[in-house]
C-alpha positions in Angstrom: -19.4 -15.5 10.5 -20.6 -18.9 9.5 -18.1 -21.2 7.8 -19.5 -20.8 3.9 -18.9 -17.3 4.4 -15.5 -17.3 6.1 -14.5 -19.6 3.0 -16.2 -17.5 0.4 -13.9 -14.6 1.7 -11.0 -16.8 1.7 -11.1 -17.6 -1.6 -12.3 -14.2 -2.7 -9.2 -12.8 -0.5 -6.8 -15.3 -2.4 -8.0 -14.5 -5.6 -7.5 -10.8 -5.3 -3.8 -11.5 -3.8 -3.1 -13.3 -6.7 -3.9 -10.8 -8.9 -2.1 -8.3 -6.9 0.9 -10.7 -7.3 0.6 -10.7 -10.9 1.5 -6.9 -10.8 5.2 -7.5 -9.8 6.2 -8.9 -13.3 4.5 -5.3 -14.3 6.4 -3.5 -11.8 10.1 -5.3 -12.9 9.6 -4.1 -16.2 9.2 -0.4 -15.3 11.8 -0.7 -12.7 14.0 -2.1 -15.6 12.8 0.6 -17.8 14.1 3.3 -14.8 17.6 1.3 -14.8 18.3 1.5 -18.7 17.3 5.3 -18.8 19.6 6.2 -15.7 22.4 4.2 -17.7 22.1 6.4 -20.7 22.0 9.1 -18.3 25.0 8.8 -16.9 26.9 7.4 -20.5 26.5 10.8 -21.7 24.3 9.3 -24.7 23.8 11.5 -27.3 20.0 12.9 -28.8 17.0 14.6 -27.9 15.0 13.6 -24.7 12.2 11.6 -26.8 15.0 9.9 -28.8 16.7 8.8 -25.7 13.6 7.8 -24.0 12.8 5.4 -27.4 16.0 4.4 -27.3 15.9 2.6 -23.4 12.4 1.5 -24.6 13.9 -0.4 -27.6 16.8 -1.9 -25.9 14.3 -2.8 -22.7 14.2 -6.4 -24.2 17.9 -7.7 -23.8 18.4 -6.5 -20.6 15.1 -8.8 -19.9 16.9 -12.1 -19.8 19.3 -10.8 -17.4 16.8 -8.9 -14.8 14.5 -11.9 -14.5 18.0 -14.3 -13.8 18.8 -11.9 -11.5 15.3 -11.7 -9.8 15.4 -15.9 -9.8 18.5 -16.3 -8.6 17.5 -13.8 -5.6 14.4 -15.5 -5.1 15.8 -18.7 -5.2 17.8 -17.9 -2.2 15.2 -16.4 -0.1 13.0 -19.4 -0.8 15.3 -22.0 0.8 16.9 -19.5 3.1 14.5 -17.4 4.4 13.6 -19.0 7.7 17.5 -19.0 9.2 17.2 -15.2 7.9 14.2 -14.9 9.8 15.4 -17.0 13.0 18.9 -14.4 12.8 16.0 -11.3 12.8 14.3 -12.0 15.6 16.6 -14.8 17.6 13.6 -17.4 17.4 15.2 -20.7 18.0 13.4 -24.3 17.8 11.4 -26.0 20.9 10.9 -29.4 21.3 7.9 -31.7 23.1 10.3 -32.0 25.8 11.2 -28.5 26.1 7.5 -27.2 26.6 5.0 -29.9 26.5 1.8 -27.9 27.5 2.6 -25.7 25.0 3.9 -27.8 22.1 0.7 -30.1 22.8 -1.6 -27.1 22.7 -0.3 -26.7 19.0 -0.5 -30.3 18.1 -3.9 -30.8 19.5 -5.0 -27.8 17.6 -3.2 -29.3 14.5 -5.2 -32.3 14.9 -8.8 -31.0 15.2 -8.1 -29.2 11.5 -5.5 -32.1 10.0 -3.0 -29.9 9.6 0.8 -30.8 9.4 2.0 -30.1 12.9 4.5 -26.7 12.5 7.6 -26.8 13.9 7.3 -24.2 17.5 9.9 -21.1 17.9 10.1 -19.4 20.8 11.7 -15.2 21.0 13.2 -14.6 24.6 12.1 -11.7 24.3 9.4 -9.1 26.8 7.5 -8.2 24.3 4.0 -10.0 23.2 3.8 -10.9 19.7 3.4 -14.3 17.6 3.8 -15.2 13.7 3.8 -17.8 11.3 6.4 -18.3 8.9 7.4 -20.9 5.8 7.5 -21.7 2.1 6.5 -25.6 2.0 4.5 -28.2 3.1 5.9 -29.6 6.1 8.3 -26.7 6.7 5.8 -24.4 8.3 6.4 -22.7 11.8 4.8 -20.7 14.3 6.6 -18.3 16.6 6.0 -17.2 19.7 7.4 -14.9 22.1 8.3 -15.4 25.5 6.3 -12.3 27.1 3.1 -13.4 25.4 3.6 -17.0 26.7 4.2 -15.9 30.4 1.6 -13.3 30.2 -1.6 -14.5 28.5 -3.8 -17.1 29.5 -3.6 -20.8 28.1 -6.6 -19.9 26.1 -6.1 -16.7 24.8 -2.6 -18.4 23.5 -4.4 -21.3 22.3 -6.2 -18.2 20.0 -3.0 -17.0 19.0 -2.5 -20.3 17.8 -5.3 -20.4 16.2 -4.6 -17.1 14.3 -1.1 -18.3 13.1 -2.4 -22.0 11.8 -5.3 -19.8 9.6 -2.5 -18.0 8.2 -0.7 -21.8 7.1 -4.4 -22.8 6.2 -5.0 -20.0 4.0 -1.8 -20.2 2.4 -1.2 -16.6 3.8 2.3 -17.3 4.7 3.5 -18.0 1.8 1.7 -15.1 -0.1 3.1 -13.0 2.0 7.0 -14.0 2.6 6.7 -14.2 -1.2 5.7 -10.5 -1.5 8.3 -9.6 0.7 11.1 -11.6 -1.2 10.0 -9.1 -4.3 9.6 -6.1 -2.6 13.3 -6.8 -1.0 14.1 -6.4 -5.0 13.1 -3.4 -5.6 14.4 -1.9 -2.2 17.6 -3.0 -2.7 17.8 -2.0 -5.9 16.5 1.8 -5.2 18.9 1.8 -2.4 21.2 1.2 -4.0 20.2 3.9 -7.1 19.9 6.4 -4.6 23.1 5.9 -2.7 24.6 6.8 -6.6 22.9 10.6 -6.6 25.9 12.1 -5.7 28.1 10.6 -8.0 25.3 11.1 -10.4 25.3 14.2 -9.7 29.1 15.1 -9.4 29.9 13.9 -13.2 26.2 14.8 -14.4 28.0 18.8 -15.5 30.7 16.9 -17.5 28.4 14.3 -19.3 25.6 16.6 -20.2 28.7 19.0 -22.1 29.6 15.4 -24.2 25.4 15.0 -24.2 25.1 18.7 -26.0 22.9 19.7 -23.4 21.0 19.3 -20.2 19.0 16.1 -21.5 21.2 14.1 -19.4 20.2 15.5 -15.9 16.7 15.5 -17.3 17.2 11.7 -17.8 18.4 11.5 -14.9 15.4 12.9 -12.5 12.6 10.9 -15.0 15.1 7.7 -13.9 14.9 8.4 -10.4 11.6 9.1 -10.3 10.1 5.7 -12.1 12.2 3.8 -9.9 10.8 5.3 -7.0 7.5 4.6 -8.5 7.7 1.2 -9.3 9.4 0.6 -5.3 6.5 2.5 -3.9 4.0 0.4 -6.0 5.7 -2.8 -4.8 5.6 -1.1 -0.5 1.7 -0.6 -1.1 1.0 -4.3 -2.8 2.5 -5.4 -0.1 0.9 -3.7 2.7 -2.4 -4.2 0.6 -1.8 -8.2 0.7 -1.2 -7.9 4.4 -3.9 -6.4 5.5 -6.3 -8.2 4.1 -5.7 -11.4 5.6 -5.5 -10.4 9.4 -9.5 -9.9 9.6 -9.4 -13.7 8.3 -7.3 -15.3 10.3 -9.0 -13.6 13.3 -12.4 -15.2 12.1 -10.4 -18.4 11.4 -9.0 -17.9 15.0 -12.4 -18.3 16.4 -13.5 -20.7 14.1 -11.3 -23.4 15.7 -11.3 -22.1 18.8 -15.2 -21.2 19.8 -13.7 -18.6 21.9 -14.3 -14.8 20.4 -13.5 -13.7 24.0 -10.0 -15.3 24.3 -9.2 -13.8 20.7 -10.0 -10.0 21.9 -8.1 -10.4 25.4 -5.4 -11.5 23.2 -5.3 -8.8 20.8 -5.7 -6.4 23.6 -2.4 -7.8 25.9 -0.7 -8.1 22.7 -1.0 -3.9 21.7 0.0 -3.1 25.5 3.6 -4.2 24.5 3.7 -5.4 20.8 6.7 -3.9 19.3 9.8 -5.7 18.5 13.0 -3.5 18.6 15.3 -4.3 16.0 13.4 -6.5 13.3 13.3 -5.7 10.3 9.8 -4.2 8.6 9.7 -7.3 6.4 9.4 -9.8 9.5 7.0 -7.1 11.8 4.6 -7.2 8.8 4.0 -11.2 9.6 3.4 -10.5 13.2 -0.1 -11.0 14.9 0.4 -7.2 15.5 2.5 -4.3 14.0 2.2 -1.0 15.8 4.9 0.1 14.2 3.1 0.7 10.8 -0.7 1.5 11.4 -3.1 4.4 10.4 -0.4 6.4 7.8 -1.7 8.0 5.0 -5.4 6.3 5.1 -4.2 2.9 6.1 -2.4 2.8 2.6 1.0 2.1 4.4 -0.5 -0.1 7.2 1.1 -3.7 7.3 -2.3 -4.3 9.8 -5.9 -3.0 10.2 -6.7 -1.0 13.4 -6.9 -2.9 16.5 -10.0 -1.4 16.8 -11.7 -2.4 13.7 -10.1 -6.3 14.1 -11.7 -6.0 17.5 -15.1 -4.7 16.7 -15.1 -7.7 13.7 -14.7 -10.0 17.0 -17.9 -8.4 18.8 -19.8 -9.2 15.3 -19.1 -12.5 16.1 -20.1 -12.8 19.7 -17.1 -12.0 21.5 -16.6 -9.4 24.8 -14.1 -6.7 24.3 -12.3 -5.8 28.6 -11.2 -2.8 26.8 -7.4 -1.8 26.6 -5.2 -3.3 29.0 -2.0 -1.8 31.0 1.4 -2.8 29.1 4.1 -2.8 32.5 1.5 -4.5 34.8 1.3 -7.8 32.6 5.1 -7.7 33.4 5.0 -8.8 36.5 2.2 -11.3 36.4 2.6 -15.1 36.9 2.2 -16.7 33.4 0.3 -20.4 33.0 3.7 -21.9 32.6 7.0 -20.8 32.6 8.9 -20.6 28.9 12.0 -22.5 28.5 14.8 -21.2 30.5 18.6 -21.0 29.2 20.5 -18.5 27.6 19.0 -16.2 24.8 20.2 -16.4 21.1 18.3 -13.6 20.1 19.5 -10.3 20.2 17.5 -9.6 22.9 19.4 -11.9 25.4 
């Protein structure tokens, strides 16, 4: 893929996420919409079904103000905190020059060929082989790396890896995406917690719908239910759809500043042997160089990544060698190019 067309894509690829984006003011309004017919619901308001369905309509606008503070205040928090939420996820912590200086030079040299700020290195001490990117702002990028993929892969199939996670920070894909995830952590929470209320819902609805004069309550209630759902679902798939997208990228980015298609498949191929991270949440796995966890389900509508496969065969288009799939337990035991930075684990994992 030559270099106008990789940066045709990308701007094609950030245009669309943008727009996708745009839909989660949409989506906030209907969720709203949900919350103000569930209250009336379980108020025991009065009137027929289309009266009561006007009447959440009409008072949709006050309730505005308040849902888009609320929505600010939690992205707010997520902005500045969402990397020591991350770091307590996965147990990531911080390496230095002097802690690893093949592999924090590998990054900066990297950094330097493409001018990019140099992002600050995490390491998992963790088995498992698997590597993201993560940050909000300029100079506060990072990229993570796990301590099975560093003892496992070669120094220049993790010098593609690399490659892979500073696309992401070039193309702005981090952001995009921990953004996406801060919304769609609003409309989880909030449908959680909706849904955890059924059964008191449903243990007063008998009483309410007598005061109601009827069973328009527990109708309200189900039409509730059901558009919050909707509007939570919508949010999942935006964000699966945003995800997606930009994986074929940063592989073609990968290989861009690398020259090394070959180093990009092995990678990709040692990685699937043993990619899954136990514990972390689906947020955090959906910025990983690899999810396995969330592939091929209904159609690819609830993938986080495209099939190895397809990423792979993109790789061939481009002049790369695929080995073929490669044993999970055997990498285990092999010698890595350098040894990761010994000490006691943070992580969960320790």
């Amino acid at each position: 893929m030559g270099a106008f067309g990789l940066h045709s894509q990308i701007w094609s690829n950030r245009w669309k996420s943008a727009l996708l984006l745009a839909g989660f003011p949409v989506l906030l309004l209907v969720l709203l919409y949900g919350l103000e017919l569930l209250f009336l619901a379980i108020s025991g308001a009065g009137g027929s079904l289309d009266a009561l369905l006007r009447q959440a309509l009409y008072t949709l606008p006050g309730a505005l103000p308040f849902a888009l503070a609320g929505a600010g205040a939690w992205f707010t928090i997520a902005w500045f905190a969402h990397q020591a939420i991350i770091d307590a996820a996965t147990g990531a912590r911080p390496v230095s020059r002097k802690d690893n200086p093949e592999l924090y030079n590998m990054l900066e040299n990297l950094c330097i060929s493409r001018g990019l700020t140099m992002p600050t290195l995490r390491i998992i001490d963790t088995p498992v082989r698997n590597a993201y990117a993560s940050g909000m702002r300029e100079g506060r990028m990072s990229v993570t790396l796990t301590r099975g993929l560093i003892e496992t892969l070669e120094p220049d199939e993790i010098e593609a890896v690399m490659g892979h996670e500073l696309t992401h920070i070039r193309n702005a894909d981090v952001r995009l995406l921990v953004i996406a995830v801060i919304f769609v952590g609003i409309f989880s929470f909030v449908g959680e917690m909706v849904f955890r209320s059924m059964i008191y819902t449903n243990l007063g609805r008998s009483h309410r719908s007598r005061r109601s004069g009827g069973g328009n309550a527990g109708v309200l209630v189900l039409i509730a239910f059901a558009i919050i759902a909707l509007s939570w679902l919508l949010a999942v798939l935006v964000r699966f759809a945003i995800s997606r997208k930009r994986e074929f990228l940063a592989d073609a980015g990968s290989v861009e500043l690398t020259r090394n298609p070959d180093a990009m498949i092995s990678a990709l191929r040692k990685i699937a042997a043993n990619a899954d991270l136990p514990g972390a949440p689906r947020g955090v796995k959906a910025m990983f160089i690899e999810n396995p966890a969330a592939t091929g389900s209904f159609g690819g509508l609830f993938s986080t990544h495209p099939p190895l496969q397809a990423r792979i065969k993109a790789l061939v288009m481009m002049g790369g060698r695929d080995p073929g799939p490669v044993p999970g337990p055997a990498l285990a035991d092999a010698p890595g190019p350098w040894d990761a930075p010994k000490g006691p684990s943070k992580g969960p994992w320790g």
